[in-house]
N, C-alpha and C positions, 0 to 999 in steps of 0.2 A: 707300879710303873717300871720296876726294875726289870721284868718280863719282857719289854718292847728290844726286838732285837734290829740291828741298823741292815739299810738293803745291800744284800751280797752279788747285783748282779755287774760284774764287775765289766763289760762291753760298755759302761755307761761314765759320763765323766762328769763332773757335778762345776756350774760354775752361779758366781755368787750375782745376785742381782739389787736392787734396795731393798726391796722391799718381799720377794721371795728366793727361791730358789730354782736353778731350771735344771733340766737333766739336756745332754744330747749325745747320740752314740756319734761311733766312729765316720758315720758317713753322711751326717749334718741333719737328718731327721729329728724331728721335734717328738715329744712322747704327751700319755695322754697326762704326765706327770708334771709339766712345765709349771705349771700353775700352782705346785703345792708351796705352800710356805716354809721355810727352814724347820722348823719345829716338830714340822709332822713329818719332816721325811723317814726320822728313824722306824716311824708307824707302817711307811711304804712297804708294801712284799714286792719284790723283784719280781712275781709276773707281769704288773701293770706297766714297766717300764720298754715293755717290744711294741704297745700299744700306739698309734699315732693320736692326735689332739680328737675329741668329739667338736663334731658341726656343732656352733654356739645354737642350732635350732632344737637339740633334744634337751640340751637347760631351760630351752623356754620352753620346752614342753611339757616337762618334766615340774618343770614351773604352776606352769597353767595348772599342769593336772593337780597336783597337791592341794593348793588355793580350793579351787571347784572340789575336789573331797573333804578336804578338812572344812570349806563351810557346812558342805551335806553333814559331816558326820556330828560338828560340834553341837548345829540346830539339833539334829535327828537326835543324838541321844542325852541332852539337854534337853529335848521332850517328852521321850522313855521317862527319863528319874525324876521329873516333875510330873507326870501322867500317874505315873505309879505308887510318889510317895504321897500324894495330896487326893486318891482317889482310895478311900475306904476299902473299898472292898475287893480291890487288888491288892492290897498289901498282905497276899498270904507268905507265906513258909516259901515255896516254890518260886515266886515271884520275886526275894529277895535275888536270886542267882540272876536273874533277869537283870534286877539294878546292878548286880555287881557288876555283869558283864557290858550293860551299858557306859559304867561309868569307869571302864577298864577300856573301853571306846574310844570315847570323851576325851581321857586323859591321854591317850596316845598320838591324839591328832591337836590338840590343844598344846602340847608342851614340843611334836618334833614337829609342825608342819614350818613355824615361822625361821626357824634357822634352816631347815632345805630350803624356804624361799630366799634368803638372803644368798648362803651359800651359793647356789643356781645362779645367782646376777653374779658375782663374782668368780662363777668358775671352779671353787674348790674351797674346801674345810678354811673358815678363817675363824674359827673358834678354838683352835690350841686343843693341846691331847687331850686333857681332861676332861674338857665341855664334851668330847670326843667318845671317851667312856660315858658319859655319863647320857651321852643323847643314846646310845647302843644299847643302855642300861634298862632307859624307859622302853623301849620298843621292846627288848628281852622280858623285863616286866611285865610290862598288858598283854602283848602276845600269848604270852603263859597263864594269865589269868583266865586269860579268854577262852582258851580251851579247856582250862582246869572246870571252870563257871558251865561251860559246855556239856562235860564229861558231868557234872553234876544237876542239871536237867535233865542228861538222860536218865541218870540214875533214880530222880524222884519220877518220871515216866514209868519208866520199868516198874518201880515199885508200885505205883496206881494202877496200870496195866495188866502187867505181869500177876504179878501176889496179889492185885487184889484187896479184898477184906483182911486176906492173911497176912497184910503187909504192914511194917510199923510206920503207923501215923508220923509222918514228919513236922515237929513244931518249932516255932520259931526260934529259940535257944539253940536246936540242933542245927536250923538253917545258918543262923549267923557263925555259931560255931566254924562251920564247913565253911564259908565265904571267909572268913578269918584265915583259917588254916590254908586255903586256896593263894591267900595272897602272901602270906608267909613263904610256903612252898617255893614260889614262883618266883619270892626276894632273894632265897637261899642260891637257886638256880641264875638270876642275874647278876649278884653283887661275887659270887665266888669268883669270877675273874680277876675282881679290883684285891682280893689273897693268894694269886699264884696260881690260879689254876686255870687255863684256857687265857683270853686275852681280847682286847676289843681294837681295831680299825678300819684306816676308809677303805668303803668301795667304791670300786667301776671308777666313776666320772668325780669322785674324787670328795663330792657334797657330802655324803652320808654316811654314816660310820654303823660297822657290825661284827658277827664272830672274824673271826682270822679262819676259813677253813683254804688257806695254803700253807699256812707252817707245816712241817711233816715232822717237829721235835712229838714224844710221845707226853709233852704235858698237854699239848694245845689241840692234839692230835684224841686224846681219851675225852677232854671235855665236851669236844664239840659231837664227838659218839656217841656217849651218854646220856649229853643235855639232847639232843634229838632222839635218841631212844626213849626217853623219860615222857618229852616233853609233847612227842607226836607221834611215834612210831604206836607206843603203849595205849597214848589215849584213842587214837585213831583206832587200833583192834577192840578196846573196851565196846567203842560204840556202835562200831558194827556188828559186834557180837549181841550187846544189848538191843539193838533195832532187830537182827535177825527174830532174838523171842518178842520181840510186841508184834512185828507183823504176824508172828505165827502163832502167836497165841488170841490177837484177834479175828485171823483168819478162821484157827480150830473155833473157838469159839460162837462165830458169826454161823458157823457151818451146822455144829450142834444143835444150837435153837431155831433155824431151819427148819430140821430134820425131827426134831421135837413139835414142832409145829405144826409140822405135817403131817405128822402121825397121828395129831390130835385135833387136827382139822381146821384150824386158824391160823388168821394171817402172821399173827405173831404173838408171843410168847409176854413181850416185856410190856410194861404200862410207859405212856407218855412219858410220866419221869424217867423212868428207867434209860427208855430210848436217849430221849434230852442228855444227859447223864454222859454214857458211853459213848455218844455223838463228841461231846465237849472233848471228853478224855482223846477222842482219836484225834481229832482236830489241833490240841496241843502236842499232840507227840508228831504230827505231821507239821506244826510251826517248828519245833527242835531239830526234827529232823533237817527240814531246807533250811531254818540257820548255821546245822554242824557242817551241813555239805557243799555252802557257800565260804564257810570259816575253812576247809580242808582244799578249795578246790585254791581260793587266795594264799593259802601258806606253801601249798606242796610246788608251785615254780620254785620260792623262796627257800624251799629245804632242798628242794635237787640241787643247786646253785651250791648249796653249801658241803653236800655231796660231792659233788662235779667238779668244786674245787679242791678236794684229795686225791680223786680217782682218776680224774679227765679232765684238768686243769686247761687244758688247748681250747676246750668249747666255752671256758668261761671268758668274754670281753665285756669291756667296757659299758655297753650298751645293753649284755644280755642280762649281769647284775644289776642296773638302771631295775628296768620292768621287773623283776623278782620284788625286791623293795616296793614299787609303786601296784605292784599289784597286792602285795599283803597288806600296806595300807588301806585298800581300797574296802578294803572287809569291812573295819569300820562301820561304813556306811549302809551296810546290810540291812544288818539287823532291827536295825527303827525301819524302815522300807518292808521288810517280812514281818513285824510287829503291825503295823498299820493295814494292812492288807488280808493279813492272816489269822489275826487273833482277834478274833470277834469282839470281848468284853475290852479290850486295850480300844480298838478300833469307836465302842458306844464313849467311852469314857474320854476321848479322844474329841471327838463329837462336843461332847458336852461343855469341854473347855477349851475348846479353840474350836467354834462352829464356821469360822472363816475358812477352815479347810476343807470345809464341803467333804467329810469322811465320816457319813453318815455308817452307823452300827445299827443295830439290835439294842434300841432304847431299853430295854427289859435287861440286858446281858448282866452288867453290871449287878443288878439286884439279883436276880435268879444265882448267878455266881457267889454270892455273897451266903443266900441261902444253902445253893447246893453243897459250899465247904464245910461249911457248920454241919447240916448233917449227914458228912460223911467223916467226918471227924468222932462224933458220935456215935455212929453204928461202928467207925473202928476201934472207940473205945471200949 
């Protein structure tokens, strides 16, 4: 907490009310600051203070929208980690990164949605610094897990894909391993603020708290570089580089046994399982795929924001941070939504225990899935 510096912009004059604090400059304008309470002013950066009050309609908007996601997200992926731990033969290797990411979901809309609702009806932070840190803390947390969990589906794609037979079987000790270390990773990058390095406060409209990217000292100024270089910049090139070789390696490959087939005068080359098989494999790397590109299209407002507030602080308002926020929460809700649609054996298994949702599968998926791990485990051993 020693790190929290008090606001320097000094055109503003502070007068005491009961129960908050108001700001108003020289020529009787109200700011979008009015509302904050004594306690979190020190929190304030001097740009929010040229701001005039938000319309009380984008709190209720702002409002509504949270409620309507965080029910979607808490059902949806409270049906992921029940679908998955309770159905046999999903619960492989792979499949772990899936729960983690759901329940990296879960927890982010389960623990910030109810205080941005409260906050919202009030106008502004009425939780005090700390709850303050600590609600930044959780959104810094899942956020990063989530990509990390991300960044490691592609990775076991690529390896089935890519390498192949020639690729090392991924088993469960190694999966939990990496979902361990994924969330470790991810606490290092959250909690380093609460030791001096980087710092956490409100934004926009006053409700919600996150990095500081307006200080321009170079403590606050390296972490918020690094932790987005780490955190998005890196994972973001890993996965496009990875998806470039699975398209191109199933490409060349689709292309070969064509070509082979046709030399040799038949429709094709691979036996029913075979096909089945390579059909599965494409089909999960194309659910990965539209969950990483739904996860990047929701963060990347919310990193330019944080950009934009170093480089181009004048485009950053009240309102434009609002939706940066509400749109990276809204990811959340994805991923059970591209799981149910897309993933065939999730989708039977789905079916089978909650038949009231009418999301009918591949009665077979489930079992054939079951078989086809085992022996490809097998032939990679």
């Amino acid at each position: 907490m020693e790190s929290f510096g008090a606001p320097t912009f000094e055109a503003y004059s502070r007068s005491s009310g009961d129960s908050y604090t108001t700001y108003t400059n020289p020529y009787g304008n109200t700011t979008v600051v009015d509302t904050v309470r004594e306690e979190m002013l020190p929190l304030i950066d001097a740009h929010w203070y040229q701001f005039p009050p938000l319309n009380p309609m984008w709190y209720n908007l702002v409002c509504f929208f949270n409620v309507v996601t965080a029910t979607l997200s808490i059902t949806g992926n409270a049906t992921v980690v029940y679908i998955f731990s309770c159905t046999k033969s999903l619960r492989t290797p792979s499949n772990y990164y899936v729960i983690s990411l759901a329940v990296s979901d879960f927890t982010m809309m389960f623990c910030m949605c109810p205080p941005l609702v409260i906050n919202s009806y009030y106008q502004t932070w009425v939780w005090g610094p700390t709850n303050c840190w600590i609600y930044a803390a959780i959104g810094s947390l899942t956020g990063t897990v989530s990509i990390t969990c991300m960044c490691l589906i592609t990775s076991d794609r690529y390896n089935v894909i890519v390498r192949g037979i020639g690729g090392t079987p991924l088993t469960s000790g190694r999966a939990l391993i990496n979902v361990f270390l994924a969330w470790i990773m991810s606490a290092f990058w959250t909690f380093i603020p609460f030791f001096g390095w980087g710092r956490y406060v409100p934004e926009g409209n006053m409700c919600a708290c996150g990095t500081d990217y307006f200080s321009m000292d170079i403590n606050n100024l390296s972490y918020v570089h690094v932790y987005t270089l780490w955190c998005y910049v890196l994972p973001f090139i890993y996965i496009c580089a990875a998806y470039f070789y699975i398209v191109k390696c199933v490409h060349d490959h689709e292309k070969q046994m064509k070509e082979q087939a046709k030399k040799m005068g038949v429709k094709s080359l691979r036996s029913d399982k075979e096909a089945m098989k390579k059909s599965s494999d494409c089909k999960l790397a194309k659910v990965a795929l539209m969950t990483i590109s739904l996860w990047f299209m929701a963060w990347t407002p919310y990193t330019i924001i944080n950009m934009a507030g170093f480089w181009s602080p004048s485009i950053v308002t009240p309102l434009f941070s609002i939706w940066g926020s509400v749109f990276a929460k809204a990811n959340t809700i994805y991923n059970p939504i591209v799981y149910a649609i897309s993933h065939p054996k999730y989708k039977a298994a789905l079916h089978a225990k909650m038949p009231f949702l009418q999301c009918q599968g591949d009665s077979s998926a489930v079992e054939d899935d079951s078989k086809s791990t085992s022996t490809t485990a097998e032939e990679k051993a």
